[in-house]
N, C-alpha and C positions, 0 to 999 in steps of 0.2 A: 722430929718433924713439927712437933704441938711446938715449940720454944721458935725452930725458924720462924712459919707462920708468924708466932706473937711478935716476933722481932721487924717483921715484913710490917704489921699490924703499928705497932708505936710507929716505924716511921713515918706511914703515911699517917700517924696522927701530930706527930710533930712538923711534916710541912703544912700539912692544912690549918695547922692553929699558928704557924709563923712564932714556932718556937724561937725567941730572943736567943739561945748561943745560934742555933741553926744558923737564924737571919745576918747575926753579925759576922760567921765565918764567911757566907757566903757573899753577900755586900762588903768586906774585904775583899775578896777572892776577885770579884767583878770589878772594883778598884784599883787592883794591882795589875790583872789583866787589860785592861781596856785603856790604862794609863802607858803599860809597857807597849802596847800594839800601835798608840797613838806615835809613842816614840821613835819605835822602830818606822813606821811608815814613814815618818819626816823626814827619817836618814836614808833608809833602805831604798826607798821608790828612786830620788835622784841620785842617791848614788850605783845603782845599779843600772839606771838611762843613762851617765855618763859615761861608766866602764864599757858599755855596749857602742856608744856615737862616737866617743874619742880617740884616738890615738896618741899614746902617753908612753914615755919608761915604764917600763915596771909592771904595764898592763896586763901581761898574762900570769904576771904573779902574784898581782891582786886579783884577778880571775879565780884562780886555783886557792887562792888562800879562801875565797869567800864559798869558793864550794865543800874545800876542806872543812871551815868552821859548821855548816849545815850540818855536820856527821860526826862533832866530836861528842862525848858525852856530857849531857846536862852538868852532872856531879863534878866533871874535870872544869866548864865553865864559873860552877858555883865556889869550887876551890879557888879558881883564880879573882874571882871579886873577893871572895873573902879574902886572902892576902893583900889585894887593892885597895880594902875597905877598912883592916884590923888594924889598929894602935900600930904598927910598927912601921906598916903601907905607907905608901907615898900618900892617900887619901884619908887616913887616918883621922887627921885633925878636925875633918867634919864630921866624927861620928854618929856614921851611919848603920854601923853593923849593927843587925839585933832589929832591925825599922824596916817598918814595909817601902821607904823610901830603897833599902839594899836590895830588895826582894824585887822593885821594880828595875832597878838599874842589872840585875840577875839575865831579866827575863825579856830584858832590853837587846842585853849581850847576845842572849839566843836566839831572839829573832831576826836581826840584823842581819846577819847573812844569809838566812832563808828567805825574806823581804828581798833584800839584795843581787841574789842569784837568782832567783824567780824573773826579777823584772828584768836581769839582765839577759835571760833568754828571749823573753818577751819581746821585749825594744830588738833587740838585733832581726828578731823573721821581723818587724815594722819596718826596720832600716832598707831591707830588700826591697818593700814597693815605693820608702819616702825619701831613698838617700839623693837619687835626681832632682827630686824638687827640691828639696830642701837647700841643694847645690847652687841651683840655678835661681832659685829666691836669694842666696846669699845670706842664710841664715846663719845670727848668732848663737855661742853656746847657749845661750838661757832659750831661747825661741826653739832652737832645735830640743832641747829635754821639756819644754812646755808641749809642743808638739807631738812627739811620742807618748807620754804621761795621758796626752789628753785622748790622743787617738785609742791608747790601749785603758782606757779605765775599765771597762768591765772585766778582763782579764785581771788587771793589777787588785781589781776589788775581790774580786776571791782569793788572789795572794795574801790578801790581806787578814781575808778569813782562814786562810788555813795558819796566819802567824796566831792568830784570836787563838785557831783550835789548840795549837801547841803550845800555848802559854797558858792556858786554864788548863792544861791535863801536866803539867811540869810538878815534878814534886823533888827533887833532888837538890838542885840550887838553890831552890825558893829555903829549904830544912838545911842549908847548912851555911845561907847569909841571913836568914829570919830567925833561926833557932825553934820556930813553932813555938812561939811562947801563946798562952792566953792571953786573950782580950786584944792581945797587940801584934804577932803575926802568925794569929793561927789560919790559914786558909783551908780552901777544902781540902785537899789533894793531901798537905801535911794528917788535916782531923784525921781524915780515912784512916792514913795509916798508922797513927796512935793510938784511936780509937778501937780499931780492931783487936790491937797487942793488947789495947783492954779489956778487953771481951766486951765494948759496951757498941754489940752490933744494932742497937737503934740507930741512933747518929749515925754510923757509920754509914747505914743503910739509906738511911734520909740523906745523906751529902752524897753519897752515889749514885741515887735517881737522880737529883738536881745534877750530878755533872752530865750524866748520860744523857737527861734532857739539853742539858746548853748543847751539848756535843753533837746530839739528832739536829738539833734546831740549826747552828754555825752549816753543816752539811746539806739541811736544806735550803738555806740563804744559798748558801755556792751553788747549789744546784740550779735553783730558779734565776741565780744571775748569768752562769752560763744558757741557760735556755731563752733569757730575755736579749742576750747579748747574739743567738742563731736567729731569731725572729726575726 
């Protein structure tokens, strides 16, 4: 119990002194994430308002395939960038495996269809009360996904959060297109769990409050956006 405590005791003395490894796993971690969420959103939001307004070939098997990808596992996505990413890949020759640039393209892969699927339920209850006007205005395709986009942003802004949430708690793909190396892609989620197998439960302890806190706080954001968005 004396040794937990002390373990409890260093970490909260290495966030409050802004322990240098502490600061740079997690200031990676917040880079990798918030670069992947960025990306996902630029894909995910219109491409999910299109699959919902449009009528296309193929539509309900891109439906299924983007709900399927929401549930495949992290580890079977990180396998397939790795393959995409390693010396033999089609993507090979811009060697990226081993770079937090692979670790964002990972985490990208992941969010994608949860971004995606989210707004394409979204947009479709929209469609129900906008699909007459928008008829009867004679709106084009960009006007009609501008439209919906804009009408659902408080919705879409907490999809948005819960991609945040899922991509800072991801440890699987990130550990097998990063490698977890020091100084260069070690994030939290990977520290944790090396750190642990090293019995060096300070760290460990200190990058687990810090996730738990980002993770309180992304959950509060959602909360307060759906409550501002019932007002």
């Amino acid at each position: 119990m004396h040794e937990f405590g002390a373990a409890f005791a260093t970490a909260f003395s290495l966030i409050t002194t802004c322990d240098p490894d502490l600061v740079r796993i997690v200031g990676l971690s917040l880079r990798v994430s918030l670069t992947a969420v960025a990306l996902s959103a630029l894909i995910g939001l219109p491409l999910g308002a299109a699959v919902a307004a449009f009528r296309f070939p193929g539509r309900r098997a891109v439906t299924l395939l983007l709900n399927t990808a929401m549930g495949l596992p992290p580890v079977v996505i990180g396998l397939i960038v790795y393959l995409i990413l390693s010396r033999s890949g089609p993507l090979g020759v811009l060697g990226l495996l081993f770079t937090p640039a692979a670790m964002i393209v990972a985490q990208t892969v992941l969010i994608v269809p949860i971004i995606a699927a989210l707004t394409r339920q979204v947009a479709e209850d929209l469609l129900v009360e906008y699909e007459d006007l928008l008829r009867v205005m004679g709106a084009g395709p960009l006007t009609i996904l501008a439209t919906l986009l804009s009408e659902a942003r408080w919705s879409l802004l907490t999809t948005v959060l819960a991609g945040f949430g899922r991509a800072s708690a991801e440890v699987g793909a990130v550990m097998i297109v990063g490698g977890n190396i020091d100084r260069v892609t070690r994030v939290m989620t990977t520290a944790i769990a090396l750190e642990t197998s090293k019995g060096d439960l300070p760290l460990a302890l200190g990058l687990g409050i810090i996730l738990m806190a980002l993770s309180l706080t992304v959950n509060l954001a959602a909360a307060l956006v759906r409550d501002a968005r019932r007002a």
